[in-house]
N, CA, C and O atoms as a Maestro MAE file, in Angstrom:
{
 s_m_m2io_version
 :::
 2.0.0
}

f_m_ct {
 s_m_title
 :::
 protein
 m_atom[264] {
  # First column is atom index #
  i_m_mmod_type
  r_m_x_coord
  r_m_y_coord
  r_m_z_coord
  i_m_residue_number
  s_m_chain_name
  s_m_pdb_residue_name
  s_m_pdb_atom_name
  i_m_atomic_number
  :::
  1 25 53.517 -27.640 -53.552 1 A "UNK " " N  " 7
  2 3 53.819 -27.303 -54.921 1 A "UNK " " CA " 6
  3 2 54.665 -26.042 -55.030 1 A "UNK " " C  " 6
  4 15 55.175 -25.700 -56.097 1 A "UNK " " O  " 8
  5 25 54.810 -25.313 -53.813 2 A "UNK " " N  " 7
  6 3 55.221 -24.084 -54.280 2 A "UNK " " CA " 6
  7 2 56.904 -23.796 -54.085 2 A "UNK " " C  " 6
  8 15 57.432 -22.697 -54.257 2 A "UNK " " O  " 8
  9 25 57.797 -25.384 -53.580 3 A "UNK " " N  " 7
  10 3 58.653 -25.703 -54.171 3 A "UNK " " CA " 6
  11 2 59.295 -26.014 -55.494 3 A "UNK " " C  " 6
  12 15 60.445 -26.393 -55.718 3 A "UNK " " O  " 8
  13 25 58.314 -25.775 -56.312 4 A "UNK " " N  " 7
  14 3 58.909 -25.863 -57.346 4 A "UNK " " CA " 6
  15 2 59.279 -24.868 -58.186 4 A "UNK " " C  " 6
  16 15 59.904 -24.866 -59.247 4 A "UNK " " O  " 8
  17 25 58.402 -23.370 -57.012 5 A "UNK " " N  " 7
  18 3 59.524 -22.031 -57.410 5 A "UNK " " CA " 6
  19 2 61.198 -21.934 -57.149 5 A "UNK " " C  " 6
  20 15 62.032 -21.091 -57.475 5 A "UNK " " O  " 8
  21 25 61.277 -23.194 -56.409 6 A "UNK " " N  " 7
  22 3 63.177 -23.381 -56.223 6 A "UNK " " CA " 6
  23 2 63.437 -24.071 -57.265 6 A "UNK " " C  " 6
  24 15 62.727 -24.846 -57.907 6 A "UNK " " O  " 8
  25 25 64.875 -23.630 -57.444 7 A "UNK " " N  " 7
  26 3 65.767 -24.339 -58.578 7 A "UNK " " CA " 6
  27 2 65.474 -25.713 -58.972 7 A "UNK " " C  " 6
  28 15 65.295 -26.272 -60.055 7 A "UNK " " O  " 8
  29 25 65.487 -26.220 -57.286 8 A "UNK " " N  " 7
  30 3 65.973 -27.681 -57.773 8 A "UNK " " CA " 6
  31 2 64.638 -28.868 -57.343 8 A "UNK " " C  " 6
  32 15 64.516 -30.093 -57.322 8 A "UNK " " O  " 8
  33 25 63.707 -27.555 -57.008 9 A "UNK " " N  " 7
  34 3 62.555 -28.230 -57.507 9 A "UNK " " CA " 6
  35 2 61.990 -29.045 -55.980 9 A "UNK " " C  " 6
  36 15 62.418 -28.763 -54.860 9 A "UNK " " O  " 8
  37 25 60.947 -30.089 -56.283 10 A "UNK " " N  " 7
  38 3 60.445 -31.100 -55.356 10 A "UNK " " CA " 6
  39 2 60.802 -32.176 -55.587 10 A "UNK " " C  " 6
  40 15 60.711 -32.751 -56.672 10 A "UNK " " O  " 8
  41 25 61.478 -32.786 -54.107 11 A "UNK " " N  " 7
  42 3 61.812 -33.983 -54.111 11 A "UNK " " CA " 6
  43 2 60.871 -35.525 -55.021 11 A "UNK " " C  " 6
  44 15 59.760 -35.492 -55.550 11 A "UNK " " O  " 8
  45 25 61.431 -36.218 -54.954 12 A "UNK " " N  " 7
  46 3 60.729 -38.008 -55.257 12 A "UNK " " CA " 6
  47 2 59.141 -37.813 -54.490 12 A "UNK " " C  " 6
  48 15 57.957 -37.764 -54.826 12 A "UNK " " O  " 8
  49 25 60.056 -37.733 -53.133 13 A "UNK " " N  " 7
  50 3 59.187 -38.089 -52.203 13 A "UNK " " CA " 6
  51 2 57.662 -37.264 -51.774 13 A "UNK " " C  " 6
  52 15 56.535 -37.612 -51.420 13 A "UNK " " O  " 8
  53 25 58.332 -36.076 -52.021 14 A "UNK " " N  " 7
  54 3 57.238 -34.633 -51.762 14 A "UNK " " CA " 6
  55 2 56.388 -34.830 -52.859 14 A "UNK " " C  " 6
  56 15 55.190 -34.767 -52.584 14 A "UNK " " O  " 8
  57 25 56.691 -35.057 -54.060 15 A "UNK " " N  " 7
  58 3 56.038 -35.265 -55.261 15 A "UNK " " CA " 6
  59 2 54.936 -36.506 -54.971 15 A "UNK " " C  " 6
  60 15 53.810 -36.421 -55.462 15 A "UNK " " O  " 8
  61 25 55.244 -37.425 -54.316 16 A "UNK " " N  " 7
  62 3 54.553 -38.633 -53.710 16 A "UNK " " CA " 6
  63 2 53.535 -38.249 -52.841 16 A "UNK " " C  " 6
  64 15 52.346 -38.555 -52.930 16 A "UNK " " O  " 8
  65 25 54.182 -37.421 -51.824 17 A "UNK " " N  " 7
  66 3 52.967 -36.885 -50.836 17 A "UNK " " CA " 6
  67 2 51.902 -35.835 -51.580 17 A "UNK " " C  " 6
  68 15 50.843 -35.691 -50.968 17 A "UNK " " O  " 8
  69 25 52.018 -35.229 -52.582 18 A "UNK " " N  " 7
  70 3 51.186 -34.166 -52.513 18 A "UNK " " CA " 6
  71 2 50.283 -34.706 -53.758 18 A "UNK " " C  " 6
  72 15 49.258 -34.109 -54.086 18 A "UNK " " O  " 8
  73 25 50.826 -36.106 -54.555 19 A "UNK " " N  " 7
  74 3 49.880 -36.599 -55.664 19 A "UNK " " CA " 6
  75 2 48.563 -37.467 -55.303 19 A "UNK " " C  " 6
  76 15 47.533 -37.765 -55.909 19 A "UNK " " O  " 8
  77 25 49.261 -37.808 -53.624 20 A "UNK " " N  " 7
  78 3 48.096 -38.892 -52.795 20 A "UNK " " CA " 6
  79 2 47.689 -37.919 -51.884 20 A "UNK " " C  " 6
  80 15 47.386 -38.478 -50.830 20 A "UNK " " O  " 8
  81 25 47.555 -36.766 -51.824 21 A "UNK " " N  " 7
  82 3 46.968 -35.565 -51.189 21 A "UNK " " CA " 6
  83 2 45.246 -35.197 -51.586 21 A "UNK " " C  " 6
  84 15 45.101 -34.364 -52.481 21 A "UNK " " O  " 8
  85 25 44.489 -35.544 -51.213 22 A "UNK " " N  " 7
  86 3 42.972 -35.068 -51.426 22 A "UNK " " CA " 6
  87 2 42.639 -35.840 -52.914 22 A "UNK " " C  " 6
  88 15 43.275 -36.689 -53.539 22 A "UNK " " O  " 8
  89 25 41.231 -35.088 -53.211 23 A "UNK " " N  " 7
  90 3 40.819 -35.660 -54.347 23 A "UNK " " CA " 6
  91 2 41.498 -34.733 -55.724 23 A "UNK " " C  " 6
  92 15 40.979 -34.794 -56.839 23 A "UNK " " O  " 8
  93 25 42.530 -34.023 -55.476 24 A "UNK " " N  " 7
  94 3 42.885 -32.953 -56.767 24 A "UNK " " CA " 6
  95 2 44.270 -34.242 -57.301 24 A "UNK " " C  " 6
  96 15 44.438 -34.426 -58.506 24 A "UNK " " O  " 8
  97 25 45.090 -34.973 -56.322 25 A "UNK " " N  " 7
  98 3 46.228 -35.909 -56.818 25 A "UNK " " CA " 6
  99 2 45.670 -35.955 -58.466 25 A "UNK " " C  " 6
  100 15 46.069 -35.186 -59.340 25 A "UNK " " O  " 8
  101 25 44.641 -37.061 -58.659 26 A "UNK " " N  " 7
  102 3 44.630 -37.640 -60.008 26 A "UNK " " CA " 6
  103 2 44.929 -36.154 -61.602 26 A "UNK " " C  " 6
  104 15 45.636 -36.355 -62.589 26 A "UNK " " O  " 8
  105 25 44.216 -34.973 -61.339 27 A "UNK " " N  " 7
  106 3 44.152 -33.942 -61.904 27 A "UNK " " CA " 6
  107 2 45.525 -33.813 -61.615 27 A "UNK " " C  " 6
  108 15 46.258 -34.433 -62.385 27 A "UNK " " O  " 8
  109 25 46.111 -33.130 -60.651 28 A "UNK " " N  " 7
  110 3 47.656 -32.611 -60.641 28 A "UNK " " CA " 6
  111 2 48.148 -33.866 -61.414 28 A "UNK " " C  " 6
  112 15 48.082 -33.579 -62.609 28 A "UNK " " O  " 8
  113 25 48.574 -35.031 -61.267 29 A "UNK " " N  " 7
  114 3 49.397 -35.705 -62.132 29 A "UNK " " CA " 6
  115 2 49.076 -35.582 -63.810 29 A "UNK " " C  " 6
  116 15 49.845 -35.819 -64.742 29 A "UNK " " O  " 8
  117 25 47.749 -35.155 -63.844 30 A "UNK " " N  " 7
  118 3 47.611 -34.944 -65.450 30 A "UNK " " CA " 6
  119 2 48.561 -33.977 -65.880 30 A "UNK " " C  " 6
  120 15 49.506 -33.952 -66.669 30 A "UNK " " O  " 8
  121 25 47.710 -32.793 -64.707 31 A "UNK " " N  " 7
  122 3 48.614 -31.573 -65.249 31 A "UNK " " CA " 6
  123 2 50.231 -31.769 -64.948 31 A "UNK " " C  " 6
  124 15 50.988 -30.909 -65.399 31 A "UNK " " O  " 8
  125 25 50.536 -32.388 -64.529 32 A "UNK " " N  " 7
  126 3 52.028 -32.194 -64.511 32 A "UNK " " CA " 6
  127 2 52.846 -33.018 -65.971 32 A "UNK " " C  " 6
  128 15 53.738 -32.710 -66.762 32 A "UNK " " O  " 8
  129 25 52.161 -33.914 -65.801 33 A "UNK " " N  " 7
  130 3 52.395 -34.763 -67.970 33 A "UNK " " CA " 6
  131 2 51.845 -33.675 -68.474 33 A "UNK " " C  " 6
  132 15 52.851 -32.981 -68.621 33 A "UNK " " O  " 8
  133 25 50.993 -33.059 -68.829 34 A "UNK " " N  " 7
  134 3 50.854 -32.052 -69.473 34 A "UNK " " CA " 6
  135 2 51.982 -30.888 -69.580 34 A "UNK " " C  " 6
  136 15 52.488 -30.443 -70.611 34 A "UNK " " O  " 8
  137 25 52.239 -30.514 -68.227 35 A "UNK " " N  " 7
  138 3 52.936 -29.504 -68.451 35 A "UNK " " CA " 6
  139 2 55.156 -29.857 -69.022 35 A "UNK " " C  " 6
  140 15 55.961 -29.213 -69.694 35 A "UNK " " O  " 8
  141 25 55.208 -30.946 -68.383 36 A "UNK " " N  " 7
  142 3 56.150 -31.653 -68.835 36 A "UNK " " CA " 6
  143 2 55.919 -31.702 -70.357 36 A "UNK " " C  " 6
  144 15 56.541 -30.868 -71.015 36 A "UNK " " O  " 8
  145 25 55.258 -32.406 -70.894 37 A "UNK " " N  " 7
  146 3 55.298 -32.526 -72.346 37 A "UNK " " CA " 6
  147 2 54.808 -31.177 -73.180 37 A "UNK " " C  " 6
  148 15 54.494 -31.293 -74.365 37 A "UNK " " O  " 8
  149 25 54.757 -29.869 -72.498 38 A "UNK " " N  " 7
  150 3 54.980 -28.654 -73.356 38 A "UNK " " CA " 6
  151 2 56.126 -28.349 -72.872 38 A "UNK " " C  " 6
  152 15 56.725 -27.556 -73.599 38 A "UNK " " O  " 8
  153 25 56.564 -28.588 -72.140 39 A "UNK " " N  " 7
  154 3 58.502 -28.043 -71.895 39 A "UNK " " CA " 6
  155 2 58.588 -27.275 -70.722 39 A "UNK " " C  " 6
  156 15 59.725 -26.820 -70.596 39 A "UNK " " O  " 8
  157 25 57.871 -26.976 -69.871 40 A "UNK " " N  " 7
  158 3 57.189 -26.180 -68.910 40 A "UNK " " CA " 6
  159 2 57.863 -26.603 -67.598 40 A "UNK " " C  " 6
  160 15 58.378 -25.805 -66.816 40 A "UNK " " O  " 8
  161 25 57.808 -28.007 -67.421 41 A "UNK " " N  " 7
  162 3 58.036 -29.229 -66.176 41 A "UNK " " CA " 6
  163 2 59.090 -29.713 -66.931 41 A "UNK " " C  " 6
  164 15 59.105 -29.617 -68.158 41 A "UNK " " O  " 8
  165 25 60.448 -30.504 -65.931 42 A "UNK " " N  " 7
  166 3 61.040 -31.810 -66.372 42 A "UNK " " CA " 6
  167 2 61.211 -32.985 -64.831 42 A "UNK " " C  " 6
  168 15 61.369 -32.798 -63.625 42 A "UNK " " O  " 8
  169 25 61.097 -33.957 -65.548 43 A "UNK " " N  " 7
  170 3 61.529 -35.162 -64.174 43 A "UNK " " CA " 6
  171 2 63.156 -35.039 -64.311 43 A "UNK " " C  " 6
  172 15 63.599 -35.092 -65.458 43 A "UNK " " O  " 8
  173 25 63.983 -34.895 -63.343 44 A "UNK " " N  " 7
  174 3 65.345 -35.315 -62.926 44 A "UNK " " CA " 6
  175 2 65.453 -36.301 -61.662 44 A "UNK " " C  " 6
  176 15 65.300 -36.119 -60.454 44 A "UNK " " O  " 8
  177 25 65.832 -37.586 -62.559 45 A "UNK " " N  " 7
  178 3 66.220 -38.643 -60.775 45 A "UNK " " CA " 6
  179 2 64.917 -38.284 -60.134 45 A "UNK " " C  " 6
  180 15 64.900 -37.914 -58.960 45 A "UNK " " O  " 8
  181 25 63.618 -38.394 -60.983 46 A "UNK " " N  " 7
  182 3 62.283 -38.150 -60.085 46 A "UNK " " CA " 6
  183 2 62.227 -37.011 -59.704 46 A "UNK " " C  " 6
  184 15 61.072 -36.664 -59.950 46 A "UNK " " O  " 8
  185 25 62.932 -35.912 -59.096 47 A "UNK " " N  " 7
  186 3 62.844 -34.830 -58.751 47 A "UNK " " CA " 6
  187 2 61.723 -33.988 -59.756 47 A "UNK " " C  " 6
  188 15 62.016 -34.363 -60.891 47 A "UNK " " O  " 8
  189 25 60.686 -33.116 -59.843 48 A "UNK " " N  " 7
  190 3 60.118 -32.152 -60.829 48 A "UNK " " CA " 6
  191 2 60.388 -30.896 -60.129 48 A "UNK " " C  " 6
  192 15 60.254 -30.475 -58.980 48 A "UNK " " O  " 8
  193 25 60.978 -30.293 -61.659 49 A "UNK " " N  " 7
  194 3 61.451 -28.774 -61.925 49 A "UNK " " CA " 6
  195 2 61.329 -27.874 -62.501 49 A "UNK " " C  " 6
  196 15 62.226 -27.735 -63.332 49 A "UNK " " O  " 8
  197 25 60.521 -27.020 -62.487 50 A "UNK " " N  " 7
  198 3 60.350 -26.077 -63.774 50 A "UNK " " CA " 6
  199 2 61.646 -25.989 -64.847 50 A "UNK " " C  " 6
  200 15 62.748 -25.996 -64.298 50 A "UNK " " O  " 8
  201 25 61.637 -25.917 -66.149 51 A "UNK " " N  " 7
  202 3 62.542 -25.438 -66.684 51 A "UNK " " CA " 6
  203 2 62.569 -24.190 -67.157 51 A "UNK " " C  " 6
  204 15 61.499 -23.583 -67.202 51 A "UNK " " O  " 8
  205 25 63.783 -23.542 -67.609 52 A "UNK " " N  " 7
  206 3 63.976 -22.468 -67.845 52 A "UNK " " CA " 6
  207 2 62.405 -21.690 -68.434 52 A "UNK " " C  " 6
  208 15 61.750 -20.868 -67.794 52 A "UNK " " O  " 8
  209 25 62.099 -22.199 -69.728 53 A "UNK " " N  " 7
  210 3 60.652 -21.461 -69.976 53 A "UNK " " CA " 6
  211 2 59.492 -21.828 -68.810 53 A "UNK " " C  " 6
  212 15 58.716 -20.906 -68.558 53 A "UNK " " O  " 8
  213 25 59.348 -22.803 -68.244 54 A "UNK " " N  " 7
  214 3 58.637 -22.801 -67.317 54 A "UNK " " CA " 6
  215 2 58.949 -21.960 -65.971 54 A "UNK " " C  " 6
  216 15 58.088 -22.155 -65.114 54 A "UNK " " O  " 8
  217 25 59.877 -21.157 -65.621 55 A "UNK " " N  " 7
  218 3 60.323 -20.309 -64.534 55 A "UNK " " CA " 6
  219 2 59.666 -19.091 -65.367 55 A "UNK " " C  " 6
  220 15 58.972 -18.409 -64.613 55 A "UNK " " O  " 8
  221 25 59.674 -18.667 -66.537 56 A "UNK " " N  " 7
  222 3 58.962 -17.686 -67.083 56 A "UNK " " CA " 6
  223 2 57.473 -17.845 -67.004 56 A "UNK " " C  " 6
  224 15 56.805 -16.843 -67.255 56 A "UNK " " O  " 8
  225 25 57.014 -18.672 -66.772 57 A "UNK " " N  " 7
  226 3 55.375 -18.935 -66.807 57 A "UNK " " CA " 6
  227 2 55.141 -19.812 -65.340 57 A "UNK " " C  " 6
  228 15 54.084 -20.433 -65.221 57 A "UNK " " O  " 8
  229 25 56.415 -19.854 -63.946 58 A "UNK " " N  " 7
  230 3 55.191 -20.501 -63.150 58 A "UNK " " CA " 6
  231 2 54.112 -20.090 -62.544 58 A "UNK " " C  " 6
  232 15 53.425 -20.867 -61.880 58 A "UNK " " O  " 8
  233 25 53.806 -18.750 -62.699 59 A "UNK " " N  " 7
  234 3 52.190 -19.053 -62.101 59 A "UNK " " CA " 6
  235 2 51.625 -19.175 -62.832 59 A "UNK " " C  " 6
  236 15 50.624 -18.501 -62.589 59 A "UNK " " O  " 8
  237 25 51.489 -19.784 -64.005 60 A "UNK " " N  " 7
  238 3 50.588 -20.257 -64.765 60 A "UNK " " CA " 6
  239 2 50.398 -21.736 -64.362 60 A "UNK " " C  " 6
  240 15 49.309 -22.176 -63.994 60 A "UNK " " O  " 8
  241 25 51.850 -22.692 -64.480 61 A "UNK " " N  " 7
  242 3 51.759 -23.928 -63.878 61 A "UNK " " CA " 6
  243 2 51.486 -24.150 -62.750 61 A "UNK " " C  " 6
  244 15 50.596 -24.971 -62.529 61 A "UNK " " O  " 8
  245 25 52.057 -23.595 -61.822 62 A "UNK " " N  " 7
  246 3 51.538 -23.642 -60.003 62 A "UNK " " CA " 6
  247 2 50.085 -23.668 -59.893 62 A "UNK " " C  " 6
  248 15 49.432 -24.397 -59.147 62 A "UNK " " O  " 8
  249 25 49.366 -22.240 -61.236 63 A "UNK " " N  " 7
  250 3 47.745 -22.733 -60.812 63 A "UNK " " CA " 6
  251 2 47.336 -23.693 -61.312 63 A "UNK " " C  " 6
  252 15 46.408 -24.069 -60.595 63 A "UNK " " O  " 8
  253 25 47.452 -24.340 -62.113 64 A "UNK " " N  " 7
  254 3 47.089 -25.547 -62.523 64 A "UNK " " CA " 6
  255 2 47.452 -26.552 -61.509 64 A "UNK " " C  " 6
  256 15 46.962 -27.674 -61.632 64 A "UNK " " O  " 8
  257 25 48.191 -26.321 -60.591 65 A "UNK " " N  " 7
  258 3 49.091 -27.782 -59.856 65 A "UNK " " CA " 6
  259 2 48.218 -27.489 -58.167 65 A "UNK " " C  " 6
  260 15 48.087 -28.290 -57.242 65 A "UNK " " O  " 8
  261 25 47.765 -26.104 -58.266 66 A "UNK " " N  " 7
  262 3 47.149 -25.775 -56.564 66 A "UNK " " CA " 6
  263 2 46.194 -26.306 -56.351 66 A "UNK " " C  " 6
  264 15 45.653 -26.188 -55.252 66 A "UNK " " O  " 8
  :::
 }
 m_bond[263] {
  # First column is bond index #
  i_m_from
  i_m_to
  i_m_order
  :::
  1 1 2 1
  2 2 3 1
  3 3 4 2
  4 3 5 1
  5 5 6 1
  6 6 7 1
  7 7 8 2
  8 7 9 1
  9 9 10 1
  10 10 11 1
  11 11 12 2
  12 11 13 1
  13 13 14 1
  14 14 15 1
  15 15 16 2
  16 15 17 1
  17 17 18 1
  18 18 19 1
  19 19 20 2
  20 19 21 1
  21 21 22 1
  22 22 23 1
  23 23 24 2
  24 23 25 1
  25 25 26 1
  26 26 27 1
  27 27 28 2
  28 27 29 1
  29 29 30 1
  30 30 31 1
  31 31 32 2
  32 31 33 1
  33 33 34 1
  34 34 35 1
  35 35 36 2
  36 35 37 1
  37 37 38 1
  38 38 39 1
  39 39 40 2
  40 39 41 1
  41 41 42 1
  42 42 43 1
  43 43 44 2
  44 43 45 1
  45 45 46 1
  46 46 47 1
  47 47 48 2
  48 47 49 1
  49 49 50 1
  50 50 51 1
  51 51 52 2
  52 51 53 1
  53 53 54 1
  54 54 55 1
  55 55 56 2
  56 55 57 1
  57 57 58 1
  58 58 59 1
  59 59 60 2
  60 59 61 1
  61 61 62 1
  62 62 63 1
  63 63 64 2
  64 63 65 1
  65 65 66 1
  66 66 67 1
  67 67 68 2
  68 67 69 1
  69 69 70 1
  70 70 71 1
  71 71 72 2
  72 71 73 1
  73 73 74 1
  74 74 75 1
  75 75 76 2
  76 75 77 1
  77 77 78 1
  78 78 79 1
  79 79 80 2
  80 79 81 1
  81 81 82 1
  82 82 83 1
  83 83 84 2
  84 83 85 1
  85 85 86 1
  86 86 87 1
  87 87 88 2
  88 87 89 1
  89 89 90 1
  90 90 91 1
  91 91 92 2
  92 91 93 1
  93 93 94 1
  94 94 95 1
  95 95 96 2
  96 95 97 1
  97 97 98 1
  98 98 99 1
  99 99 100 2
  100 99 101 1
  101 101 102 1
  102 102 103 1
  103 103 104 2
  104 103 105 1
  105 105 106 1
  106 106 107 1
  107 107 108 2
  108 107 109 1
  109 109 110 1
  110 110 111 1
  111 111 112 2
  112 111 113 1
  113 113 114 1
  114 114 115 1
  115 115 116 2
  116 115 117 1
  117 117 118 1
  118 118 119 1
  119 119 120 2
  120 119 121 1
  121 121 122 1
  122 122 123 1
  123 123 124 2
  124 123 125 1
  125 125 126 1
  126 126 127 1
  127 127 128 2
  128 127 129 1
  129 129 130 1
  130 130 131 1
  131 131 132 2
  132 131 133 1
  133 133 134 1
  134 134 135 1
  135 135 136 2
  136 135 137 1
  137 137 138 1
  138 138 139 1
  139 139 140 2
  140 139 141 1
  141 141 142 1
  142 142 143 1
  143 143 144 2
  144 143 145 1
  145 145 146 1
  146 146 147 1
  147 147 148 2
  148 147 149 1
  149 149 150 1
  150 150 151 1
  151 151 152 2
  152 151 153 1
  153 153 154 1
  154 154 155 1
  155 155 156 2
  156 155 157 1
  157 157 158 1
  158 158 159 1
  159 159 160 2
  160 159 161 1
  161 161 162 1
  162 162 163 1
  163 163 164 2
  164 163 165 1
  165 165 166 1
  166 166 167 1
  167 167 168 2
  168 167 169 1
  169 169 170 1
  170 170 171 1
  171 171 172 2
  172 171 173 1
  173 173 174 1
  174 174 175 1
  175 175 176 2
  176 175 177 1
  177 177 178 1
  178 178 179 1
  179 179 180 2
  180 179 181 1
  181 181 182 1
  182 182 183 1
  183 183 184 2
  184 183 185 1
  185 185 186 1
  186 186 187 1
  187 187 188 2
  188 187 189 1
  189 189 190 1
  190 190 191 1
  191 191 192 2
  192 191 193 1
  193 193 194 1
  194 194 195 1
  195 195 196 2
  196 195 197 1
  197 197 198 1
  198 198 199 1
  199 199 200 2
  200 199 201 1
  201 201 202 1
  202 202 203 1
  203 203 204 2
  204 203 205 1
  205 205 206 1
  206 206 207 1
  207 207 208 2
  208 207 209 1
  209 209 210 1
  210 210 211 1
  211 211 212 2
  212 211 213 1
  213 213 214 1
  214 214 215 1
  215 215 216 2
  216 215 217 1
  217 217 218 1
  218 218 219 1
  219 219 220 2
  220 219 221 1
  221 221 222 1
  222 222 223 1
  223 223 224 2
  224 223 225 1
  225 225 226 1
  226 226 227 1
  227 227 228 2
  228 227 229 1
  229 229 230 1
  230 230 231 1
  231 231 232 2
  232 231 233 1
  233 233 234 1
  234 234 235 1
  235 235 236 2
  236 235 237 1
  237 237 238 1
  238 238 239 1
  239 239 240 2
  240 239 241 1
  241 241 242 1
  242 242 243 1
  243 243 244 2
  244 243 245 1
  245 245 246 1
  246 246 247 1
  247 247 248 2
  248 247 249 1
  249 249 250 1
  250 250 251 1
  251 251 252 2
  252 251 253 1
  253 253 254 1
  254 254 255 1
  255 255 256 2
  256 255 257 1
  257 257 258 1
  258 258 259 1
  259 259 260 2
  260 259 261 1
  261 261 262 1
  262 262 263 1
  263 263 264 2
  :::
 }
}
C-alpha cells in the first residue's frame, strides 16, 4: 500500500495481490470505495492513486488501507 505515496500510484496487478492478501483484503476494498467516493482515491486504467486532496491526507488513508 505504501505505493500509493507515488504519483502514479499501484499497479492493476499489485492492487490484486494485496486485496487477496490475509483476512484484512475484504475491509481494504471497502475502504478503498470509501475513500474513492470522498475524492481521496481514484481508479486510472485500474491503477489506484491518491488524488491531489488525498496526497494532503495520506496517512490518514494508508491507515485505513494497512
Amino acid at each position: 500500500m505504501l505505493g500509493l505515496r507515488l504519483i502514479e500510484g499501484i499497479t492493476p496487478h499489485r492492487l490484486d495481490e494485496l486485496l487477496a492478501a490475509g483476512r484484512r483484503g475484504p475491509g481494504r476494498a471497502a475502504a478503498i470505495d470509501r475513500h474513492v467516493g470522498e475524492g481521496l482515491l481514484q481508479r486510472d486504467d485500474g491503477s489506484l492513486r491518491l488524488t491531489r486532496r488525498g496526497l494532503l491526507l495520506a496517512d490518514i488513508v494508508l491507515a485505513d488501507l494497512l
